[in-house]
C-alpha positions as CSV (number, residue, x, y, z in Angstrom):
1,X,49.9,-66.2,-48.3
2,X,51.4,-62.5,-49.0
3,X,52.2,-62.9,-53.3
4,X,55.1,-60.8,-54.9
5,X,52.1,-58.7,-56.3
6,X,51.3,-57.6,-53.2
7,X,54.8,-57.0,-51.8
8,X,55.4,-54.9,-55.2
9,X,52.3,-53.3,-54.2
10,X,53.4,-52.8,-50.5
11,X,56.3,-51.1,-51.3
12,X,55.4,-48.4,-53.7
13,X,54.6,-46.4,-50.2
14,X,57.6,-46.0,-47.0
15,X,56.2,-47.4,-44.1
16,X,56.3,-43.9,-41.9
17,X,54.6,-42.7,-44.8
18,X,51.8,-45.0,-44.9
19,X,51.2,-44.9,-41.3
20,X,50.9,-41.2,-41.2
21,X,48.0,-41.8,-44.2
22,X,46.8,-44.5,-41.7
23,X,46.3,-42.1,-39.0
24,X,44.8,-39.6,-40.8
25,X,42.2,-42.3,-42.3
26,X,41.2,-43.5,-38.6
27,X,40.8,-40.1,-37.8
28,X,36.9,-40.0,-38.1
29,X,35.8,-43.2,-37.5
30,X,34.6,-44.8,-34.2
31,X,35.1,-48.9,-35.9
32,X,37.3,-50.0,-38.4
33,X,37.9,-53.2,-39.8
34,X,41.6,-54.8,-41.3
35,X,39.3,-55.0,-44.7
36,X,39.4,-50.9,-44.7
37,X,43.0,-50.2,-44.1
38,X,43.7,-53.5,-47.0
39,X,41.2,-52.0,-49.6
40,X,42.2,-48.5,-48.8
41,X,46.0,-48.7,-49.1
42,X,46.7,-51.8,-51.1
43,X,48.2,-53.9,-48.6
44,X,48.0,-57.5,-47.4
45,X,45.9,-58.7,-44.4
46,X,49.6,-59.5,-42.9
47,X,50.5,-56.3,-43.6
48,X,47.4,-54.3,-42.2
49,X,48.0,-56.6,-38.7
50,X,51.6,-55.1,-38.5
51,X,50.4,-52.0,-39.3
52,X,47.6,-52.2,-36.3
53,X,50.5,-53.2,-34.0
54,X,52.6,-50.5,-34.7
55,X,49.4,-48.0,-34.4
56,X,48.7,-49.3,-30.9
57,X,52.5,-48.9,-30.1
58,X,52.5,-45.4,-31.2
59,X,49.6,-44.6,-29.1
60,X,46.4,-45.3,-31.2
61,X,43.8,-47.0,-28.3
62,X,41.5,-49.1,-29.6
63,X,39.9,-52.2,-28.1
64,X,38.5,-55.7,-30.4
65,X,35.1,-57.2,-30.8
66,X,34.6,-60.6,-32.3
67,X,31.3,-61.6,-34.1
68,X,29.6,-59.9,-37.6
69,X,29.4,-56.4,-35.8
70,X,32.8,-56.5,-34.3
71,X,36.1,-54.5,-35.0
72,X,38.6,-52.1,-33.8
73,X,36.8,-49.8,-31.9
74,X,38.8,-46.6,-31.7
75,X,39.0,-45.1,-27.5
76,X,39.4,-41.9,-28.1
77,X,38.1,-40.1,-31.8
78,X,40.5,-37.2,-31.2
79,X,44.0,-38.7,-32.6
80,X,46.8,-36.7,-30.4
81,X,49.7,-38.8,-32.3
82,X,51.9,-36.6,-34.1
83,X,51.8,-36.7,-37.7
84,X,55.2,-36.8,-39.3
85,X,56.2,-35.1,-43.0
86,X,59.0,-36.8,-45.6
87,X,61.6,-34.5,-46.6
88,X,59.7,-33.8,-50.2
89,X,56.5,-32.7,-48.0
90,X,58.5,-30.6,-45.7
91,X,60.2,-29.1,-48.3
92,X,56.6,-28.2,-50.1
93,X,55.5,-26.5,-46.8
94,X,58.6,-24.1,-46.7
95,X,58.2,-23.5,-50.6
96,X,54.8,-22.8,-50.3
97,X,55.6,-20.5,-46.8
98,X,58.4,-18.8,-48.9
99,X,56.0,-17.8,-51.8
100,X,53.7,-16.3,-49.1
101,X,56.6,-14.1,-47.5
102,X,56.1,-11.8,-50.9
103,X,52.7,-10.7,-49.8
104,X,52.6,-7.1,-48.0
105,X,49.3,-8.1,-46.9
106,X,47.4,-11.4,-45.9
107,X,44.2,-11.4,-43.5
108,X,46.6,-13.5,-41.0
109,X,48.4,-11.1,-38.7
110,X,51.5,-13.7,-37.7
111,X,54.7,-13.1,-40.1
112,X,55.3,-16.2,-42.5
113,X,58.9,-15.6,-41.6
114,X,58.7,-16.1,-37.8
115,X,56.2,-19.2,-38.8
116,X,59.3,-20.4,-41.0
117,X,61.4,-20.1,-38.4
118,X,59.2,-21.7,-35.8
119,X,59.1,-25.1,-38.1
120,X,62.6,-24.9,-38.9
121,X,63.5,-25.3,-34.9
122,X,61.6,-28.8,-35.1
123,X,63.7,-30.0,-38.0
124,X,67.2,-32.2,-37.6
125,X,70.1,-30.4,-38.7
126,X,70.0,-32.6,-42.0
127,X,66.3,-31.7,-43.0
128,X,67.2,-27.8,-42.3
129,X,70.5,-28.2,-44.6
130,X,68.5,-29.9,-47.4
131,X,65.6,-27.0,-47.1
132,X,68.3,-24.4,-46.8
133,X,69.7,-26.1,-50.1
134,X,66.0,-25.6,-51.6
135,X,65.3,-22.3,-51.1
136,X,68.5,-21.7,-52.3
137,X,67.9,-23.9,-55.3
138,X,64.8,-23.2,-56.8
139,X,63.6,-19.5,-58.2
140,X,60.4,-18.2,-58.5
141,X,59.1,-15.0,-59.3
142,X,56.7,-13.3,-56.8
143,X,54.3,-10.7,-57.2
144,X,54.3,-8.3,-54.4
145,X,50.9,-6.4,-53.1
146,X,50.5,-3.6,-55.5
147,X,48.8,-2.0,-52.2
148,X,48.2,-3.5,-48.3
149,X,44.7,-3.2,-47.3
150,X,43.9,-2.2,-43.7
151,X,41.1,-4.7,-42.5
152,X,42.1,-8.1,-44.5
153,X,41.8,-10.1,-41.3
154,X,38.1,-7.8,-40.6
155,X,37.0,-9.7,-43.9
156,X,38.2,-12.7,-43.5
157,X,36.5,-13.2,-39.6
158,X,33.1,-11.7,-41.4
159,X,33.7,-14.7,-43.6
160,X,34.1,-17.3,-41.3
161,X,31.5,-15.9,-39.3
162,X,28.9,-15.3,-41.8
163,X,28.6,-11.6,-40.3
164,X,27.8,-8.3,-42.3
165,X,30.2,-5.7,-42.9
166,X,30.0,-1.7,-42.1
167,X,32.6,0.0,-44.2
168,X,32.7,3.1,-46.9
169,X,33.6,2.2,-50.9
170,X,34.4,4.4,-53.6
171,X,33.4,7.3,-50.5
172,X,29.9,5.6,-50.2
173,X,29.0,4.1,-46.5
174,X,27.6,0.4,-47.3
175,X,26.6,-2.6,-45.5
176,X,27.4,-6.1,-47.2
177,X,28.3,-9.6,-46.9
178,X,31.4,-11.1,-48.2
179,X,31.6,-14.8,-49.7
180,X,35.6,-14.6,-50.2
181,X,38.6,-13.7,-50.6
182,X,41.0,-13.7,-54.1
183,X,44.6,-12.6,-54.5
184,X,45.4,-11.8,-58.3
185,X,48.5,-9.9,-60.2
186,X,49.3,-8.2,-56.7
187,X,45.7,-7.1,-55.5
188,X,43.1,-8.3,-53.2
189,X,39.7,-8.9,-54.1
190,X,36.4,-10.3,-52.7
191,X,33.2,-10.9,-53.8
192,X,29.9,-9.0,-51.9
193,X,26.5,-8.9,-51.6
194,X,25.0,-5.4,-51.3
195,X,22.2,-5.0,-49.1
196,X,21.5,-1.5,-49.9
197,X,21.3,-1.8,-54.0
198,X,20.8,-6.0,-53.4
199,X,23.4,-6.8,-56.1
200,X,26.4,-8.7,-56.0
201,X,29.5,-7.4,-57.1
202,X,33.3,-7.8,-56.4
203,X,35.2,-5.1,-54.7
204,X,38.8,-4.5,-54.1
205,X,40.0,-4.8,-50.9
206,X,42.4,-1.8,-50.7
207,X,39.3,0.4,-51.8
208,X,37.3,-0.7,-48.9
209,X,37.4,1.8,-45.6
210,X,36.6,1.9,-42.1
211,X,35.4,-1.6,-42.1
212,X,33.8,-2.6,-38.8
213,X,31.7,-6.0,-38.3
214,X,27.6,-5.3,-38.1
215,X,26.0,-7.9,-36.2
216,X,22.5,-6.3,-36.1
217,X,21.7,-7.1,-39.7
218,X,20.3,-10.6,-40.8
219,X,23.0,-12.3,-43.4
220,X,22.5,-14.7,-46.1
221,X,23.4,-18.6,-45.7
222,X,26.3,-20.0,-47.9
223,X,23.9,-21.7,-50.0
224,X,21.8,-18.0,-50.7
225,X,25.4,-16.7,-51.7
226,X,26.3,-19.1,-53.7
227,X,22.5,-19.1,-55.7
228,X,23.3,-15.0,-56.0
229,X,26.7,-15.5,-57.5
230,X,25.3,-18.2,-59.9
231,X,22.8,-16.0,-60.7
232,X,25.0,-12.8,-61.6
233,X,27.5,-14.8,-63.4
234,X,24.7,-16.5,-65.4
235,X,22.9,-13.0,-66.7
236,X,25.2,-10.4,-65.7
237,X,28.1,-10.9,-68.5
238,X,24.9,-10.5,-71.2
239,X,27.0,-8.8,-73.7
240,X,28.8,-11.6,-76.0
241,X,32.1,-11.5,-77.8
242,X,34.8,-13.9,-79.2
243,X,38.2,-12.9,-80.5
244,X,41.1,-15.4,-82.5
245,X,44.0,-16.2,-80.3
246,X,47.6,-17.0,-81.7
247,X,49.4,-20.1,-79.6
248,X,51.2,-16.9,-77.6
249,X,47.9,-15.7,-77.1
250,X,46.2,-18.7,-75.5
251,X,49.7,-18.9,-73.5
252,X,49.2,-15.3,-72.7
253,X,45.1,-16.1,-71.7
254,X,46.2,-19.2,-69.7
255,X,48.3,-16.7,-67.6
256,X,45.8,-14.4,-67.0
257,X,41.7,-14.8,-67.5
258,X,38.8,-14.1,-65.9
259,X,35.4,-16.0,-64.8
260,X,33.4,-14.6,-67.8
261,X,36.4,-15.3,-70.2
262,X,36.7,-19.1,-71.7
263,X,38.9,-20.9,-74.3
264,X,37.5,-23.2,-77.7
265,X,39.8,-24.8,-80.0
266,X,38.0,-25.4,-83.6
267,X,40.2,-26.4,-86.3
268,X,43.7,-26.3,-85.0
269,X,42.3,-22.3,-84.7
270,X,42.1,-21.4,-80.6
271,X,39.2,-18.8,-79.9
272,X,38.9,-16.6,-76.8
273,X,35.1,-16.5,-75.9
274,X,32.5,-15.6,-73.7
275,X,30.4,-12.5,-72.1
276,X,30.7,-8.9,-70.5
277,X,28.4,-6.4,-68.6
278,X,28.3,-3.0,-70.3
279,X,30.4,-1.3,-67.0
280,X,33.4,-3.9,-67.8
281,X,33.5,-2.2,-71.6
282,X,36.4,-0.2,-70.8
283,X,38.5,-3.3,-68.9
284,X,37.6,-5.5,-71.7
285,X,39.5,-3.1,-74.0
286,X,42.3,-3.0,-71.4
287,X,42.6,-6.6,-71.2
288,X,42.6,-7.1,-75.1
289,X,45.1,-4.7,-75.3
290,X,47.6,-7.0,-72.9
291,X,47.6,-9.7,-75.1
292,X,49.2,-7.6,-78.3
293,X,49.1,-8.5,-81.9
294,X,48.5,-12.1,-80.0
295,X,44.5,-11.1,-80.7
296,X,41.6,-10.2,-83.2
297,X,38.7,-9.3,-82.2
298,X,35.9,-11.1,-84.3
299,X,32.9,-9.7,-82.7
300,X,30.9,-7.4,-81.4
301,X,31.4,-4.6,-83.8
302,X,31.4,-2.1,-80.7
303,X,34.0,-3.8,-79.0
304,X,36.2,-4.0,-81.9
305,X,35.9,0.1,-83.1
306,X,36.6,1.2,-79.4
307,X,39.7,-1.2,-79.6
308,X,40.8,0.4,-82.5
309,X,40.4,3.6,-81.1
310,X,42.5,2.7,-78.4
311,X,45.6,1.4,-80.5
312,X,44.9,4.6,-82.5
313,X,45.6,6.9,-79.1
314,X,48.8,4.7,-78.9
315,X,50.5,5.5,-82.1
316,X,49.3,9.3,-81.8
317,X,52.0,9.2,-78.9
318,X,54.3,8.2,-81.0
């Protein structure tokens, strides 16, 4: 007997909706049982038969067997039913394609605009009015490339691939590894392992030249990467420092922080904490600098004179 509280339940997802999710849950399984798609959705056994129904009508093949073992066994694993999106999600998809647009470079060579355009051809005229109205709607402030490196799409395939790279950095021929890939404030970055000086490091991507894949060389594993990176983070940032934030200044931090940077309230009083390698001195100054009379530098004393020297150098100019 199907109760109120699971009609109230039923409803709080649209049925297309639902059977999309469906879909997508069946996806990698070979059985299933009415108990999974019940549990897994919050519907009724009534409802979880309809739902089977309309699966099998829209091309899901799947045979029964009775007894303790038995089930829906699923034909064929590989689901070719299209998957349909709600307006909200098909509005996400061009937001999210639209924010993209902005970038001068992206290690994908197709346009996002000719991608748009692709998707909008498979819309009704009603969904493509209410994305026009969207985009139209809704603002957002993009941060172009400050500069478009050359090989982005070299990287990422040496990524996927788990493949060395040739390439020359800072006018020195190298050959690394590259765990991935990270846009920030308009620059591309990625994080390397050096074979040469075995250290890791993070480079930026429109520094790196001639890039060119080196399959000769034996790579690391994902896991190796990953135990290098922990590594480096863990003992390279062996310099510690904490400064007092204003609200504005944890706003400010929020915005903008780093890996080795991290964020302690004690006593309604925010601190900005954490560690730095020697070479990132003269960033660390920069950094501090961005966030204006928003900071104090509590410690170390080194950190805090060269700070001062720098505000110093500003109101010399003046």
């Amino acid at each position: 007997m199907v109760t109120i509280y699971d009609t109230i339940k039923e409803i709080k997802m649209n049925k297309a909706e639902r059977l999309n999710q469906e879909l997508i849950f069946l996806s990698n399984k070979s059985i299933f049982h009415i108990n999974d798609l019940v549990t897994e959705f919050q519907i009724s056994k009534r409802t979880a038969l309809r739902d089977i129904t309309d699966l099998e009508n829209m091309g899901l093949s799947f045979y029964t067997e009775n007894g303790r073992y038995g089930g829906f066994h699923i034909v064929n694993r590989q689901l070719l039913i299209p998957v349909t999106f709600n307006l909200e999600e098909i509005n996400a998809i061009f937001f999210a394609l639209n924010a993209l647009s902005s970038l001068s470079a992206t290690p994908f060579e197709k346009p996002y605009n000719h991608i748009s355009d692709k998707l909008m051809a498979t819309l009704t005229k009603i969904q493509q009015q209410a994305v026009i109205k969207l985009q139209k709607s809704v603002q957002y402030y993009k941060i172009p490339s400050i500069s478009a490196p050359l090989d982005l799409n070299i990287i990422l395939q040496s990524i996927l691939e788990e493949t060395a790279l040739n390439l020359t950095f800072h006018n020195k021929k190298q050959t690394i590894q590259v765990s991935d890939l990270l846009y920030r404030h308009g620059i591309w970055f990625c994080n390397i392992y050096n074979f040469e000086s075995k250290n890791w490091a993070t480079y930026r991507c429109d520094q790196m030249k001639n890039c060119s894949p080196n399959y000769t060389q034996t790579t690391l594993t994902h896991t190796q990467m990953q135990e290098i990176q922990d590594d480096y983070e863990k003992n390279y940032h062996n310099i510690p420092f904490e400064c007092s934030l204003t609200p504005l200044g944890v706003e400010l931090f929020q915005k903008n922080n780093y890996p080795n940077m991290k964020l302690k309230q004690v006593d309604r009083q925010y601190y900005l904490y954490g560690g730095y390698n020697q070479e990132e001195f003269n960033y660390m100054i920069q950094y501090l600098l961005s966030l204006g009379n928003n900071v104090k530098i509590n410690y170390p004393q080194a950190l805090k004179n060269s700070y001062l020297n720098e505000l110093q150098k500003i109101i010399n100019q003046y």
